[in-house]
C-alpha positions as CSV (number, residue, x, y, z in Angstrom):
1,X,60.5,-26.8,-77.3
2,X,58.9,-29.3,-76.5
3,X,55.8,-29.8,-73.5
4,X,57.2,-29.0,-70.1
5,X,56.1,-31.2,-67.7
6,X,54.0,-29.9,-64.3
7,X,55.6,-27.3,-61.9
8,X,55.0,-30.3,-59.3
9,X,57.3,-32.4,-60.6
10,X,60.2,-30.2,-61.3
11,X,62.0,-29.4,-57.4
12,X,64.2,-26.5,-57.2
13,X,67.0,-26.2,-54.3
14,X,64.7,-24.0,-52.1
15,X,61.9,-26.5,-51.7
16,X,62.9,-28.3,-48.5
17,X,64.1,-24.6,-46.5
18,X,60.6,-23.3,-47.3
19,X,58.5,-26.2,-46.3
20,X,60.5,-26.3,-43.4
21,X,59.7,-22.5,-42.8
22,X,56.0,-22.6,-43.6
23,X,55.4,-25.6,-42.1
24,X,53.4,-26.9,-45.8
25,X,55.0,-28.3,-48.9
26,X,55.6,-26.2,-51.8
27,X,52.2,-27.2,-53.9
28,X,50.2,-26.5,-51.0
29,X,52.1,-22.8,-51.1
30,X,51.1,-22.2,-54.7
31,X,47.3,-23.6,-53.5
32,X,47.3,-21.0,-51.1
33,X,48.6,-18.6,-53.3
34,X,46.2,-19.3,-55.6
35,X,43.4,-18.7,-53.4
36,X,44.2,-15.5,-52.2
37,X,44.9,-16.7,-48.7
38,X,48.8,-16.0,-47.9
39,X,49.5,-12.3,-46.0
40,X,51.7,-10.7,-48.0
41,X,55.3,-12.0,-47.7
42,X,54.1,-15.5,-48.1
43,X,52.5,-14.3,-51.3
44,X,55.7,-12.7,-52.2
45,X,57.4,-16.2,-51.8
46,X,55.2,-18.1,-53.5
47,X,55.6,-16.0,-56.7
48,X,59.1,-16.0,-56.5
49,X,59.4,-19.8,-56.4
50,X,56.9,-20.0,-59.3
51,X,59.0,-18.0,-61.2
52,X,62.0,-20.2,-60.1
53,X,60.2,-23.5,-60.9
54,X,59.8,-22.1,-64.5
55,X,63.8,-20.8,-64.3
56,X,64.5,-24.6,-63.1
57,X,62.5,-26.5,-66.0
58,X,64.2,-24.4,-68.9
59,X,67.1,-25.8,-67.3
60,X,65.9,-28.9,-67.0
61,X,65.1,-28.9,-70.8
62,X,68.3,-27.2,-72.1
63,X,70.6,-30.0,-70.4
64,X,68.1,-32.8,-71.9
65,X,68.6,-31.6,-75.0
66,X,72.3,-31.3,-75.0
67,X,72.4,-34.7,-73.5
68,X,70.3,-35.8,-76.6
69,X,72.6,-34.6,-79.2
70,X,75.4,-36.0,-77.4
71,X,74.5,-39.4,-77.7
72,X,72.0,-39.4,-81.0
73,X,73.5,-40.9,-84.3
74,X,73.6,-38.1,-85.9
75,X,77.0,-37.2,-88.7
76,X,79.7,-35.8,-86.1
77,X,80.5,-32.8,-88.5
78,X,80.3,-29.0,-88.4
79,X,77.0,-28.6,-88.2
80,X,76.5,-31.1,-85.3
81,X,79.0,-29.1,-83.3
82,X,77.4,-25.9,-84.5
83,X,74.1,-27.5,-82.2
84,X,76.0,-28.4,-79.5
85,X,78.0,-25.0,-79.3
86,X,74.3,-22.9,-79.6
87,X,72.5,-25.3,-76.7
88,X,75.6,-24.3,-74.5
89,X,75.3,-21.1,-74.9
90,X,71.1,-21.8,-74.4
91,X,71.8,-23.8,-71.6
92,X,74.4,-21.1,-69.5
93,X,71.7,-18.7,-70.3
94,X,69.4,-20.6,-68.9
95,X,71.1,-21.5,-65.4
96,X,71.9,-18.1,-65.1
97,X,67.8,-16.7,-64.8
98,X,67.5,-20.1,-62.8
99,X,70.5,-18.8,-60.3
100,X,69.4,-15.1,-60.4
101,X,65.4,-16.2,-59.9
102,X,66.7,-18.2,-57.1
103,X,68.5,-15.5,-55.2
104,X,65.0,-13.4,-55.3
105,X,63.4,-16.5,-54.0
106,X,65.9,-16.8,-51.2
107,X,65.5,-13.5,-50.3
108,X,61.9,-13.8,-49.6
109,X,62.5,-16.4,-48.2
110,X,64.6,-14.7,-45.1
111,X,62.1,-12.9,-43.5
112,X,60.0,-15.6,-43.0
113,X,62.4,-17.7,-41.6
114,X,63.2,-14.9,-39.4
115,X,60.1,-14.7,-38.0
116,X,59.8,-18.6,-37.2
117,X,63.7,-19.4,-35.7
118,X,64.4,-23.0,-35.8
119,X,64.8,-24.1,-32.5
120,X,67.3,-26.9,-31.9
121,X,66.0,-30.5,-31.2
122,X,67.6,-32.1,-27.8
123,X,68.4,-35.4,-30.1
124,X,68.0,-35.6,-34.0
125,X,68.1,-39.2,-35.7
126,X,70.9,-41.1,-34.9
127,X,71.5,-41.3,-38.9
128,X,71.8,-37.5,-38.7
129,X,74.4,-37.6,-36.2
130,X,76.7,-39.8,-37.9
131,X,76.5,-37.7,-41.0
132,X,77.5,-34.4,-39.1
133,X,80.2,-36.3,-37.5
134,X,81.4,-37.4,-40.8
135,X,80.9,-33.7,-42.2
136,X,83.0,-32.9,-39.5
137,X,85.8,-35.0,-40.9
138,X,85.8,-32.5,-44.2
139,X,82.5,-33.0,-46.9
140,X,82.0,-31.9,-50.6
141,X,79.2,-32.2,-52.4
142,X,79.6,-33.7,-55.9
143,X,77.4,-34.2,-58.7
144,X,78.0,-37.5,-60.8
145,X,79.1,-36.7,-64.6
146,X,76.7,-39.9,-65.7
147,X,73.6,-39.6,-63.4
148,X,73.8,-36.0,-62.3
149,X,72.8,-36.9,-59.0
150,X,74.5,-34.8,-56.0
151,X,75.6,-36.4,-52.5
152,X,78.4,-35.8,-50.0
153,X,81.4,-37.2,-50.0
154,X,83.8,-37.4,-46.9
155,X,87.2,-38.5,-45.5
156,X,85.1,-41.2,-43.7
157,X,84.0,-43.0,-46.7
158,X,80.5,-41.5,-45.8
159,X,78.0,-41.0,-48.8
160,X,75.5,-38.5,-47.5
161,X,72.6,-38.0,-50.0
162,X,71.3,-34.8,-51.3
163,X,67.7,-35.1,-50.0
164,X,69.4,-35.4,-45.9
165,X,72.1,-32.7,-47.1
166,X,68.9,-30.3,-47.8
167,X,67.1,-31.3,-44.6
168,X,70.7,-30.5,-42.4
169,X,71.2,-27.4,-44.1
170,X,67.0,-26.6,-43.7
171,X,67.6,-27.6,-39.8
172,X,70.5,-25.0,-39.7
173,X,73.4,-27.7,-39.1
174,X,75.5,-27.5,-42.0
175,X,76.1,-24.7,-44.9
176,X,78.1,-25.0,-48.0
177,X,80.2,-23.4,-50.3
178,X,78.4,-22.3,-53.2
179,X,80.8,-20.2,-54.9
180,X,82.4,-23.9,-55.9
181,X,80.6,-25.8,-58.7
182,X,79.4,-28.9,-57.5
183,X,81.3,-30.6,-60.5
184,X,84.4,-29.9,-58.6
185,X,82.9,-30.0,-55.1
186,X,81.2,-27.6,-52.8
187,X,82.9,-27.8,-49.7
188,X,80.1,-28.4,-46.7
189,X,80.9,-27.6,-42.6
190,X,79.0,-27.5,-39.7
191,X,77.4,-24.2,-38.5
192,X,77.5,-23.9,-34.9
193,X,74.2,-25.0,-34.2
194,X,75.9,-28.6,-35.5
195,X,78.8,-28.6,-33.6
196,X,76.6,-27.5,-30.4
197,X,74.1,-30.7,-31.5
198,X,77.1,-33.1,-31.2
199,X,77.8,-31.6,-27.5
200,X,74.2,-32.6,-26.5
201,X,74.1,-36.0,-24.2
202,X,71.8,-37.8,-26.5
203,X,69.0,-39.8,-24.6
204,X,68.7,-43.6,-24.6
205,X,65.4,-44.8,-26.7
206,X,64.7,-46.6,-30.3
207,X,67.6,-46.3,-32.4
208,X,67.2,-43.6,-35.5
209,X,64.4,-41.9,-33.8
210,X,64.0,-38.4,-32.4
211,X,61.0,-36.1,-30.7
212,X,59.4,-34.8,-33.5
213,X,58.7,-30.9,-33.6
214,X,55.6,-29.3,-34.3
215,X,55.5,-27.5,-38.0
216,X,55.7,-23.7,-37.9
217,X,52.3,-21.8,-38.1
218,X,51.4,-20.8,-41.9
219,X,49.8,-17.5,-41.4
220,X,46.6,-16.2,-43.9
221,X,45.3,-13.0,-44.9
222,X,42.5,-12.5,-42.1
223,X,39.3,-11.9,-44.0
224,X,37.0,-8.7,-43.3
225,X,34.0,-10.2,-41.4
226,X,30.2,-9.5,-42.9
């Protein structure tokens, strides 16, 4: 196998629902980790997403190198499908420790979002607002056969990228269906707390902007004084 490249560059699904819940990003979690600081269910989520970081870049590594013997010049014979057939098999094993690492993430994940509820903004960015309305409409996130990169697709000819797909669903407007692979589409919808958003009489002021919210407190391990 070859070198795998730093935890800080390899971005699991999770990333953007626990920086939005500890109010930090996800290096600054491991930092903390690191130095003893996090109370104990932060702790507990920061070991899980190391462990799902690691899940993520075997992944990563599996697909790279199925992608490689794909397009290389080696003889299409038995032996080259023999390869393909054995990085499969490396590769579904693979996505499955990434999917069951992830569900143990998630679920430390819960009860600290439970003890910081989102509260919903009065207006979000406009941008925002005309990608729930199109969600609205019927979404489904795809992932492109070339590029592998995932967005939402809808009715309304609206192309809704991954990165504001995460930061809806982190924000508590949207969920989707997982149980569908992404190659085929996961259907997304609007949670209530997106419907009630698109109720809300939305102020006049600069176009694409909204109040911004203060970042949840990151509680520590209190240390004993001397």
């Amino acid at each position: 196998m070859t070198s795998d490249p730093p935890d800080r560059l390899t971005r699991t699904a999770l990333d953007h629902r626990i920086e939005i819940a500890v109010g930090r990003s996800v290096e600054e979690l491991r930092q903390h980790r690191d130095g003893g600081l996090l109370d104990a269910p932060h702790a507990a989520l920061a070991d899980a997403h190391r462990d799902l970081v690691t899940a993520e870049r075997d992944v990563g590594f599996y697909r790279f190198r199925l992608a490689r013997l794909a397009s290389s010049d080696l003889p299409v014979d038995q032996a080259l499908f023999a390869r393909i057939d054995r990085t499969l098999d490396q590769l579904a094993q693979a996505a499955r420790r990434r999917d069951a690492k992830q569900i143990t993430a998630a679920a430390a994940l819960e009860p600290i979002e439970a003890r910081a509820p989102r509260q919903v903004p009065r207006q979000i960015p406009t941008k925002d607002v005309a990608a729930l309305l199109a969600i609205a409409q019927g979404g489904k996130l795809h992932e492109h056969l070339l590029t592998h990169r995932l967005a939402v697709a809808t009715p309304t000819r609206t192309r809704i990228s991954y990165a504001q797909l995460q930061r809806l669903e982190a924000n508590g407007f949207v969920e989707r269906d997982s149980s569908h692979p992404v190659q085929a589409g996961q259907p997304v919808t609007l949670t209530d707390a997106g419907r009630a958003v698109l109720t809300i009489p939305r102020r006049a002021g600069a176009p694409g902007t909204a109040p911004a919210l203060a970042p949840p407190a990151f509680p520590a391990v209190s240390r004993p004084r001397r």
